[in-house]
C-alpha positions as CSV (number, residue, x, y, z in Angstrom):
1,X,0.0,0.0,0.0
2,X,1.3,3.3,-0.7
3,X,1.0,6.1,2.1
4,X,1.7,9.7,1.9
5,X,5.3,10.8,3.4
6,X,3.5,13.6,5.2
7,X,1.4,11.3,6.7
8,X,4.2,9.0,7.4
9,X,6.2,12.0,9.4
10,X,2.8,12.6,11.9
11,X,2.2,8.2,12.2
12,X,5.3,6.9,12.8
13,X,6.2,9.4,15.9
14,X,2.8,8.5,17.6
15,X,2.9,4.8,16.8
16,X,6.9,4.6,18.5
17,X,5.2,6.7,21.5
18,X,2.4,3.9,21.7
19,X,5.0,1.0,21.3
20,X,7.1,2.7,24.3
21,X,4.1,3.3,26.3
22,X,2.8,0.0,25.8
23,X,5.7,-2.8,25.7
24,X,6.8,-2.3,29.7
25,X,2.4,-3.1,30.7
26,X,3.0,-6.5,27.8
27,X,6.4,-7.6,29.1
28,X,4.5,-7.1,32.6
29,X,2.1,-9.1,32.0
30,X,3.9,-12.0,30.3
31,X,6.3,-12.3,33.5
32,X,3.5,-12.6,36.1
33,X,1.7,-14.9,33.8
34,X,4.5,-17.1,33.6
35,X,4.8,-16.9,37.4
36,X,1.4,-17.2,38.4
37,X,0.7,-20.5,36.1
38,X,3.7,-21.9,37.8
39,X,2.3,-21.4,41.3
40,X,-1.4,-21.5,41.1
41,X,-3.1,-22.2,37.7
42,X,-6.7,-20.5,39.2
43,X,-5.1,-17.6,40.1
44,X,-6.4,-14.4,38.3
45,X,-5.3,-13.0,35.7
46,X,-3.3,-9.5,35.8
47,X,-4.6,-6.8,34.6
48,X,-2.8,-4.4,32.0
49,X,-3.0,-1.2,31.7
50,X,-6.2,0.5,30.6
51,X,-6.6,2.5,27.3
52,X,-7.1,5.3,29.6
53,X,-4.0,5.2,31.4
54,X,-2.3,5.0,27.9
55,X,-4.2,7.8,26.2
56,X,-5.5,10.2,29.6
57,X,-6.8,12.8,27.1
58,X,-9.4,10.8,25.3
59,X,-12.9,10.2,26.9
60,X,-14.3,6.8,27.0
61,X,-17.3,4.7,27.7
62,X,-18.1,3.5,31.0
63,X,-17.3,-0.6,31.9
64,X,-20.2,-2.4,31.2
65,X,-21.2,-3.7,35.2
66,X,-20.6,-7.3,35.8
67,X,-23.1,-9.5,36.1
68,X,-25.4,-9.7,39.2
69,X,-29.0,-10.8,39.7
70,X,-30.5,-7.3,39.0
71,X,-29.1,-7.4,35.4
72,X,-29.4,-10.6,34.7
73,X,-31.3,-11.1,31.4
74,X,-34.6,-11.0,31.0
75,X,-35.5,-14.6,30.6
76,X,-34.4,-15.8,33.6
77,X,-36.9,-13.2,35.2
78,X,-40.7,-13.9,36.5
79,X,-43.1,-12.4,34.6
80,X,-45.4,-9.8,36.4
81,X,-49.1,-10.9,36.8
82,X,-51.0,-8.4,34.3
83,X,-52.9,-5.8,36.3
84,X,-55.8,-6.3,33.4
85,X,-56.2,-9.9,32.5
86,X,-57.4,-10.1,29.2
87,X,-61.2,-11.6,30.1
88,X,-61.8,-15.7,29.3
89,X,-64.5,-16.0,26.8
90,X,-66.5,-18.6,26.2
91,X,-67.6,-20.1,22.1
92,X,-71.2,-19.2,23.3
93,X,-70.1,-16.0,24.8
94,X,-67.8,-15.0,21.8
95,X,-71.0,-16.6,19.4
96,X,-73.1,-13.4,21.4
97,X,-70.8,-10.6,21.0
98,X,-70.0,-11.6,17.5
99,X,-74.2,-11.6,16.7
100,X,-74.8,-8.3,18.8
101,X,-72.3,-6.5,17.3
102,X,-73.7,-7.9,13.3
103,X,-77.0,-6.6,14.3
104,X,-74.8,-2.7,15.0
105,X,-73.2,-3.3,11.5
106,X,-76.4,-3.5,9.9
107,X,-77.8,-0.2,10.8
108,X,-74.0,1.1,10.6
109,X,-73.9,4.0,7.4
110,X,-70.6,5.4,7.7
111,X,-68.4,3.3,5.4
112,X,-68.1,-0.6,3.2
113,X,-65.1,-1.6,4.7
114,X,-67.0,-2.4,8.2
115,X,-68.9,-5.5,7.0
116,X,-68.6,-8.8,8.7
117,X,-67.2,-11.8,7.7
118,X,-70.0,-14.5,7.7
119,X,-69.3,-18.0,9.3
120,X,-69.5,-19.5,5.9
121,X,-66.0,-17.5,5.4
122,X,-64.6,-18.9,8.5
123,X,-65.1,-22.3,7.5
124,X,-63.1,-21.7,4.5
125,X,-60.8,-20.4,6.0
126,X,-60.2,-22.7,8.4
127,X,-59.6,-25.2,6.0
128,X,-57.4,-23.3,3.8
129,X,-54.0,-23.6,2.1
130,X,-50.8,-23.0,4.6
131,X,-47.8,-22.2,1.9
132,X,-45.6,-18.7,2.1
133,X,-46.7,-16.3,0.0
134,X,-43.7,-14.5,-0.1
135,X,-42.0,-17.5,-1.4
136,X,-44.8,-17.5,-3.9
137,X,-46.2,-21.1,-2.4
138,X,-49.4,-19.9,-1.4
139,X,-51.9,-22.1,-3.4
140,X,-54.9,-20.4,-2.5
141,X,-53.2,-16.9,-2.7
142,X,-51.5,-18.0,-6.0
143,X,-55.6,-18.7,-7.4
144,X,-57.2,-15.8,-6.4
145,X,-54.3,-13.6,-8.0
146,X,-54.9,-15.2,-10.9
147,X,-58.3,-14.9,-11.2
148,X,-58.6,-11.5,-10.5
149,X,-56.0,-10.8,-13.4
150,X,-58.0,-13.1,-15.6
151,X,-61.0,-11.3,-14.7
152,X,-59.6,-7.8,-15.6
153,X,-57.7,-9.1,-18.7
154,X,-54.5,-8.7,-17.4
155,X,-51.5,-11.1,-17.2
156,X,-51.0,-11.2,-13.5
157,X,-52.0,-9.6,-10.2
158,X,-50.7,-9.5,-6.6
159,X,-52.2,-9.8,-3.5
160,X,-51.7,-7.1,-0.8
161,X,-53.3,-6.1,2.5
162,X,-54.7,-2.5,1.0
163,X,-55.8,-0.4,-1.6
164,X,-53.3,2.3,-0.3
165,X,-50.5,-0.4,-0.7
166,X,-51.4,-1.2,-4.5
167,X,-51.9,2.1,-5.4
168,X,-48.6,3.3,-3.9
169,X,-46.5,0.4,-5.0
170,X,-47.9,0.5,-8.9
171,X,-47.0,4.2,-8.8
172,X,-43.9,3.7,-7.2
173,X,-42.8,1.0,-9.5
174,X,-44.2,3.4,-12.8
175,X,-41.9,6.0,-11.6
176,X,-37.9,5.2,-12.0
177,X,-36.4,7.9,-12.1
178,X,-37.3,11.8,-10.9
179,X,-37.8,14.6,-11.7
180,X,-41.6,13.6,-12.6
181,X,-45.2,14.6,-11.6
182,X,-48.6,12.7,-12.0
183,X,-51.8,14.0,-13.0
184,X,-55.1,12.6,-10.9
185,X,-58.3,14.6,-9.1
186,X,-57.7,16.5,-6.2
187,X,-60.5,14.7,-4.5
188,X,-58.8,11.5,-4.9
189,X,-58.2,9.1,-2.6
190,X,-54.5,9.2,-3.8
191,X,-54.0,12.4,-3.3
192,X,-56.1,13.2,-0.1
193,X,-55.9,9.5,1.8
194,X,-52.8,8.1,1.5
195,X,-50.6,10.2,3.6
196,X,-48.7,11.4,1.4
197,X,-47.3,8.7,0.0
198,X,-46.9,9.7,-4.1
199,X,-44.5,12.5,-2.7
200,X,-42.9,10.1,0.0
201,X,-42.6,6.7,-1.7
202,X,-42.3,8.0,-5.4
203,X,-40.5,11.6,-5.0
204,X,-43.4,13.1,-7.5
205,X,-45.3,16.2,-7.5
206,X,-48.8,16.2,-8.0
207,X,-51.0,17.7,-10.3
208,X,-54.5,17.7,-8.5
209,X,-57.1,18.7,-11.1
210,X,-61.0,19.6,-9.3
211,X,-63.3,18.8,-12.4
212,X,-64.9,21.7,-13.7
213,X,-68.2,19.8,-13.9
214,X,-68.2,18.5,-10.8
215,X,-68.3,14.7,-11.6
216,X,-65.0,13.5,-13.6
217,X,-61.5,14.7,-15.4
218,X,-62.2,15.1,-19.0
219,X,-59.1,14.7,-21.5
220,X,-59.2,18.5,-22.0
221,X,-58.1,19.3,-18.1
222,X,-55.6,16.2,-18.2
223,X,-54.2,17.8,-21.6
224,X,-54.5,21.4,-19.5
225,X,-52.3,20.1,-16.9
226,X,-49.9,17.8,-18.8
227,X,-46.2,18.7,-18.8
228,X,-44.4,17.8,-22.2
229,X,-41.3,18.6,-23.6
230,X,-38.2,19.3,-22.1
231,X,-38.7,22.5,-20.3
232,X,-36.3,22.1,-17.1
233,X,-38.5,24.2,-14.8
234,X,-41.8,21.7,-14.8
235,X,-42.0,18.0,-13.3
236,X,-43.1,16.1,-17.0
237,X,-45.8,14.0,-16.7
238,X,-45.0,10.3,-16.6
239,X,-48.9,9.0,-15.4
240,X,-52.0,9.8,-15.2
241,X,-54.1,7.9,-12.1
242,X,-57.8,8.0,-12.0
243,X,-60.9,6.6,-9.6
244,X,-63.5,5.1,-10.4
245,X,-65.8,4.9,-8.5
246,X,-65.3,8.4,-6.8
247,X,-67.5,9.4,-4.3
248,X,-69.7,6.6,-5.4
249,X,-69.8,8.4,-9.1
250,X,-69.3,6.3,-11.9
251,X,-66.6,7.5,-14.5
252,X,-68.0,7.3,-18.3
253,X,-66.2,5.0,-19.6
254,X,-65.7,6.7,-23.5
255,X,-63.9,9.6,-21.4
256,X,-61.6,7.6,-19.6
257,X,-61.1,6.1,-23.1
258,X,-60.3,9.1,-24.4
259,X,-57.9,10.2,-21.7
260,X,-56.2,6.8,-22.2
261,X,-55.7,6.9,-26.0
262,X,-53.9,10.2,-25.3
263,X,-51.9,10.0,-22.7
264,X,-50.6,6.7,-23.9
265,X,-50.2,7.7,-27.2
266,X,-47.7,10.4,-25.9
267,X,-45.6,7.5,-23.6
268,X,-47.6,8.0,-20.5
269,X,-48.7,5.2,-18.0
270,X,-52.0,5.0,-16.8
271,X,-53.2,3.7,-13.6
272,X,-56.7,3.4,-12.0
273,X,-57.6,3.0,-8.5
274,X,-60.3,0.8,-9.0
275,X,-61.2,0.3,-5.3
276,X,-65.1,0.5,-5.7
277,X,-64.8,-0.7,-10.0
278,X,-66.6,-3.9,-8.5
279,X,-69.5,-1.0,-8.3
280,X,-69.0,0.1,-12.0
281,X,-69.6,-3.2,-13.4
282,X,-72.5,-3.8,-11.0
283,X,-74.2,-0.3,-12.2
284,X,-73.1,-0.8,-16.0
285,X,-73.4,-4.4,-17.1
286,X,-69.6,-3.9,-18.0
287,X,-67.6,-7.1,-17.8
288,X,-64.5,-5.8,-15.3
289,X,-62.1,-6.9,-18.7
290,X,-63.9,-3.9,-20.6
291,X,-63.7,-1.3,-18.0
292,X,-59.9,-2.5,-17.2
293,X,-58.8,-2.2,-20.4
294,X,-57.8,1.7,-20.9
295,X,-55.3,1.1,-17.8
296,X,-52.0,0.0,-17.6
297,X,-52.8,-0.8,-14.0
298,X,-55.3,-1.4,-12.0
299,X,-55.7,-1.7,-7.8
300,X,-58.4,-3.4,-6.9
301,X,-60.5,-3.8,-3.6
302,X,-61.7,-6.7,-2.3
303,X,-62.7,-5.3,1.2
304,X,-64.5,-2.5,0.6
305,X,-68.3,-3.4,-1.5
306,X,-67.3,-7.1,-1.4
307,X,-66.8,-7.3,2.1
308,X,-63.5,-9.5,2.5
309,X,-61.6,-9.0,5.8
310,X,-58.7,-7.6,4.2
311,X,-57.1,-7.4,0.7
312,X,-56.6,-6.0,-2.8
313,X,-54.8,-7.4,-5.4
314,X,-52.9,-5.2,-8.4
315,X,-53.3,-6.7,-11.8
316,X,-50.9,-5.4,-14.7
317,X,-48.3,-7.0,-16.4
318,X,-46.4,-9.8,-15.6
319,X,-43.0,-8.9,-15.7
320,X,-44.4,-5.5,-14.4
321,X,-45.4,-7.5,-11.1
322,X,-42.2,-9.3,-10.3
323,X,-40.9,-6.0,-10.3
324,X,-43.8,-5.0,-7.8
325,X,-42.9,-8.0,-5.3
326,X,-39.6,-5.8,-4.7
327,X,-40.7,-3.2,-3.6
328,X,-44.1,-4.5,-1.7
329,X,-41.0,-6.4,0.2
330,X,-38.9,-3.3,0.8
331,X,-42.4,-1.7,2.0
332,X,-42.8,-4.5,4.5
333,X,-45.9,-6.0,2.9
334,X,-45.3,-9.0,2.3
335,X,-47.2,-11.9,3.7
336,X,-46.6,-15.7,4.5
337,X,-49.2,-17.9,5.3
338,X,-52.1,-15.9,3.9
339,X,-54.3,-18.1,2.7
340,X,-57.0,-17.8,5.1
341,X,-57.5,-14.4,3.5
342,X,-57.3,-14.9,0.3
343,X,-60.0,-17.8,0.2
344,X,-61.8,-15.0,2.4
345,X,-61.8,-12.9,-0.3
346,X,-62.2,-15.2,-3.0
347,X,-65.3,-16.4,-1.5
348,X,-66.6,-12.6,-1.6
349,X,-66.1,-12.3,-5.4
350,X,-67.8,-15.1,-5.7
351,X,-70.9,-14.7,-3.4
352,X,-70.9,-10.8,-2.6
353,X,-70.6,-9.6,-6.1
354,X,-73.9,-10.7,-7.2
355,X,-75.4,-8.5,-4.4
356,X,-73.8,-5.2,-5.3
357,X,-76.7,-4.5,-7.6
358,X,-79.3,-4.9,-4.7
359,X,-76.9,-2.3,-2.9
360,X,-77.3,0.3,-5.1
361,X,-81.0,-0.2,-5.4
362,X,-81.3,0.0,-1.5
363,X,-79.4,3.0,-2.1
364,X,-81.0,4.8,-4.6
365,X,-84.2,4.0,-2.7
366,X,-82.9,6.0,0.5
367,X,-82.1,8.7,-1.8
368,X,-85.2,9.5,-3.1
369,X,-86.8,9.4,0.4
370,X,-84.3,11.8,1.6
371,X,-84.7,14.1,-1.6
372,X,-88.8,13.8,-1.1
373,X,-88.1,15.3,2.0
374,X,-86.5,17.9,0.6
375,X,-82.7,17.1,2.0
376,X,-80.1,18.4,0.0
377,X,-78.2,15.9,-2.1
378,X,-74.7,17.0,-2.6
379,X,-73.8,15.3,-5.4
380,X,-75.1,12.5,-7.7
381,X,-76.6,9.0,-6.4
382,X,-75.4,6.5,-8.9
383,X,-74.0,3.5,-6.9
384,X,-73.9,2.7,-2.9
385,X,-73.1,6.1,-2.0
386,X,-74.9,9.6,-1.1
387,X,-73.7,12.8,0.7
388,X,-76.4,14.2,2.5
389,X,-76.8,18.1,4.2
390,X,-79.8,18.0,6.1
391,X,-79.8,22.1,6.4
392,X,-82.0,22.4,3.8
393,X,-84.9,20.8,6.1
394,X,-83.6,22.5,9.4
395,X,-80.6,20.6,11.4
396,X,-76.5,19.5,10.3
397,X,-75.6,16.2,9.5
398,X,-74.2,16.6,13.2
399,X,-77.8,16.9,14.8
400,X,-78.6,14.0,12.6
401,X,-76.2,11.8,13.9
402,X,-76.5,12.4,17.5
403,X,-79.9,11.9,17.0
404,X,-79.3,8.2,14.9
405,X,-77.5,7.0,18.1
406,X,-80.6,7.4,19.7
407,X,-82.3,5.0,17.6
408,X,-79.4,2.5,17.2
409,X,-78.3,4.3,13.8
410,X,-74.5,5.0,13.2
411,X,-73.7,8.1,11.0
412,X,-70.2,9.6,10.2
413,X,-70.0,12.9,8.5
414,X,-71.8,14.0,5.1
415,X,-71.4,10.9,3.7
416,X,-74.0,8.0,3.8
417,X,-72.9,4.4,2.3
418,X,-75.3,1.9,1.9
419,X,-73.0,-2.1,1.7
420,X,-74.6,-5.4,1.6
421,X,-75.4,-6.0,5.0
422,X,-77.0,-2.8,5.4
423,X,-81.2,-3.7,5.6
424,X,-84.0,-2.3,4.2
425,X,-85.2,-1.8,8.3
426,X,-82.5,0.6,9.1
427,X,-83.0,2.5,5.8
428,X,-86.8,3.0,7.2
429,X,-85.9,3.8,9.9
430,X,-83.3,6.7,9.2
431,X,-86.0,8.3,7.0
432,X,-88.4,8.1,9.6
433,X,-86.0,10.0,11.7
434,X,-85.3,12.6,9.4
435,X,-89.1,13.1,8.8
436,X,-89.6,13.7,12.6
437,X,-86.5,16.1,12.9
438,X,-87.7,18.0,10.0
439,X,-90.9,18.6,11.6
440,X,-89.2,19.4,15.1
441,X,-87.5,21.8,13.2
442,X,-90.0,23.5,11.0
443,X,-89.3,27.1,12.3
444,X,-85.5,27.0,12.2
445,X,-84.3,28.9,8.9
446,X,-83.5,26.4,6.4
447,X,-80.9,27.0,3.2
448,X,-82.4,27.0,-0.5
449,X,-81.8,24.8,-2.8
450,X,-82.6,23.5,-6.3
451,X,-85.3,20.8,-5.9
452,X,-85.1,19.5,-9.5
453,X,-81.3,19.3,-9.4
454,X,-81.8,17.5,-6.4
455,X,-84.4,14.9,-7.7
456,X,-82.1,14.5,-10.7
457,X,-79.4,13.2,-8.2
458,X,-81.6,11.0,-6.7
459,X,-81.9,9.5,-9.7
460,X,-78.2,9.0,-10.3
461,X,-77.8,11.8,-13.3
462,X,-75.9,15.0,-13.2
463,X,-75.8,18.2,-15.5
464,X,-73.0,18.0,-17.8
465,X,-71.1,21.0,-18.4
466,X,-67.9,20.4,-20.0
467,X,-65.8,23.1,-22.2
468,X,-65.6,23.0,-25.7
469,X,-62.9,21.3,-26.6
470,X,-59.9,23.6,-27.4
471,X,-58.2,24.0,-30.6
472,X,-54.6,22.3,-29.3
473,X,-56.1,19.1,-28.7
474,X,-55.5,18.1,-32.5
475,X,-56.0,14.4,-33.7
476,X,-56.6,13.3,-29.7
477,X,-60.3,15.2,-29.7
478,X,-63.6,13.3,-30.9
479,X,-61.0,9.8,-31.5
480,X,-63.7,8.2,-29.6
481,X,-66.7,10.5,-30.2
């Protein structure tokens, strides 16, 4: 190895000052060794001289104490005797709670994702395959990602214990290299309900578009808010993610078409959280194949309408998946014996799907006895979901819901979701309420609002009101008209 003379002048002083400090404490040593082995072979060892006698201008760590009883480790310890014993439940006891707390769920309006499993479930999964997932040995896991990428047309999907996770690992696995950006809607539950994670997992700015008709992007704002070129001061795009369903709003399908044909036309990605598109085909008629087709990518839910205990598998390409396993591993998602779930959740596309259409109906039905009321409907009723502001008839959503306690009825804020276990009882009985408060109320002032927009939303339609197109948008405009 060659060293620097200069350094050589400063080391070799201090390492013959080291020797000379050091040798005498060695040749100490050796000596009473040799004398104490001759005389008594269990007699301690000497000690030499400490670092700190050596160098007394340095600071060093404390000796770590020897070993008594009070740090002895922990294992060897008594544990305490909880102060709050976890109580002993009985199968009949657990049987109760578990039936008492189904009959809360169905009069329970604030999300989908609070369903039960049924014990039909629990019997499967019981019974189900044991392999490790992240070894890819998962039989049961291995099916149901194959038949939800069969089912949207893709070549293979991954299982994952969110929609927050497939969203953020497609995105993350899209994006190699920044600077980029992403175009989706600012209400989107990318941008508003996943903490954050495009600009924390990805390194991407966002463009967050708010529709100008209130209901979905159009390819003219996506074009408005595109960055091509090479102009070093703006994030290019690289992807464009949409919902759908978004706020329970169904996107028309020919638009996200549209949007699709573009973007991908000009080399970027497209990716759709499709957390509620078991809804969209249930409303449509629209084989999930059809409506996955414009995307590159798609997350989809199996917890949320369909009512699995936890799950949502990302369907895309196959090569484009291996890649994914990376980084759901570097994101600590990965999961070994998972079966149980995924025959949880494969018994819920099975058996729940086919229900999603009595959903909506339940739904629309509460609508229009809300709207007959005269209860402002904020936006359109088109699948299992409805926002609701009472203040046209007299009292808040807040009033409401205090109210709905009253009567066994759980309410969160403006937003009212009707899932499959909800019944047509509970949906009686919140109208009934609302009839009686508005009556209470009849004096208080109330806010005005348009009655035949509202009974239009009731009905699932909106006003469109979408720009002309605009004169930039070339060849892309009317493709799909």
């Amino acid at each position: 190895m060659l060293a620097c003379p200069s350094a050589l002048k400063v080391a070799q002083p201090l390492a013959r000052t080291f020797h000379r400090q050091l040798n005498p404490a060695l040749s100490s040593l050796a000596a009473r060794r040799a004398a104490s082995t001759s005389t008594s072979p269990s007699a301690p060892l000497p000690q030499v001289n400490s670092p700190a006698s050596i160098f007394p201008d340095r600071v060093y760590a404390s000796p770590a104490p020897e070993a008594t009883v009070q740090n002895a480790h922990l294992s060897h310890q008594p544990l305490d005797t909880p102060s709050h014993p976890l109580p002993t439940m009985t199968k009949v006891d657990r049987a109760q709670q578990n039936a008492q707390h189904f009959a809360k769920i169905q009069r329970d309006f604030r999300t989908d994702t609070i369903t039960m499993p049924t014990d039909e479930m629990f019997d499967l999964m019981r019974d189900a395959s044991r392999g490790d997932d992240v070894y890819g040995e998962d039989a049961a896991t291995n099916d149901l990602q194959d038949k939800i990428a069969k089912m949207a047309g893709k070549e293979a999907g991954l299982f994952c214990v969110s929609g927050t996770m497939t969203n953020q690992l497609a995105i993350r696995t899209h994006l190699t290299q920044p600077p980029h950006s992403i175009i989706l809607d600012a209400r989107s539950h990318v941008h508003l309900y996943e903490a954050g994670g495009v600009a924390m997992h990805s390194q991407a700015s966002s463009h967050a578009v708010p529709p100008r008709n209130g209901h979905h992007l159009t390819l003219e704002e996506v074009l408005d808010n595109a960055v091509f070129g090479e102009d070093i001061h703006s994030a290019p795009t690289k992807l464009v993610s949409l919902e759908n369903t978004l706020s329970g709003m169904v996107f028309p399908q020919e638009e996200i078409v549209r949007i699709s044909d573009c973007m991908r036309s000009n080399g970027i990605i497209m990716h759709c959280d499709g957390a509620r598109m078991w809804e969209v085909a249930a409303k449509t008629g629209m084989s999930l194949e059809e409506l996955c087709r414009p995307f590159d990518t798609v997350s989809l839910c199996l917890s949320k309408g369909l009512g699995a205990p936890v799950g949502s598998v990302l369907v895309g390409p196959r090569k484009f998946i291996e890649k994914v396993k990376w980084f759901r591993k570097a994101f600590g998602g990965g999961i070994r014996q998972c079966g149980s779930l995924a025959v949880a959740a494969n018994y819920c596309v099975d058996n729940h799907f086919q229900k999603l259409v009595g959903t909506h109906e339940r739904a629309t039905y509460l609508a229009k006895g809300l709207a007959a009321q005269g209860a402002q409907l904020l936006l359109p009723v088109e699948t299992n979901m409805l926002w609701l502001d009472p203040s046209s008839i007299g009292f808040t959503i807040s009033e409401l819901a205090q109210r709905a306690k009253t009567r066994g009825i759980t309410l969160g804020s403006n937003r009212v979701v009707v899932h499959h276990q909800i019944t047509r009882e509970a949906i009686d009985d919140l109208l009934a309420l609302v009839a009686e408060m508005k009556e209470e109320c009849k004096d208080r002032p109330r806010k005005e609002i348009d009655l035949e927009q509202n009974e239009l939303y009731a009905q699932g339609q909106y006003t469109r009101n979408i720009e002309p197109p605009i004169a930039r948008l070339g060849v892309h405009y009317g493709r799909n008209q």
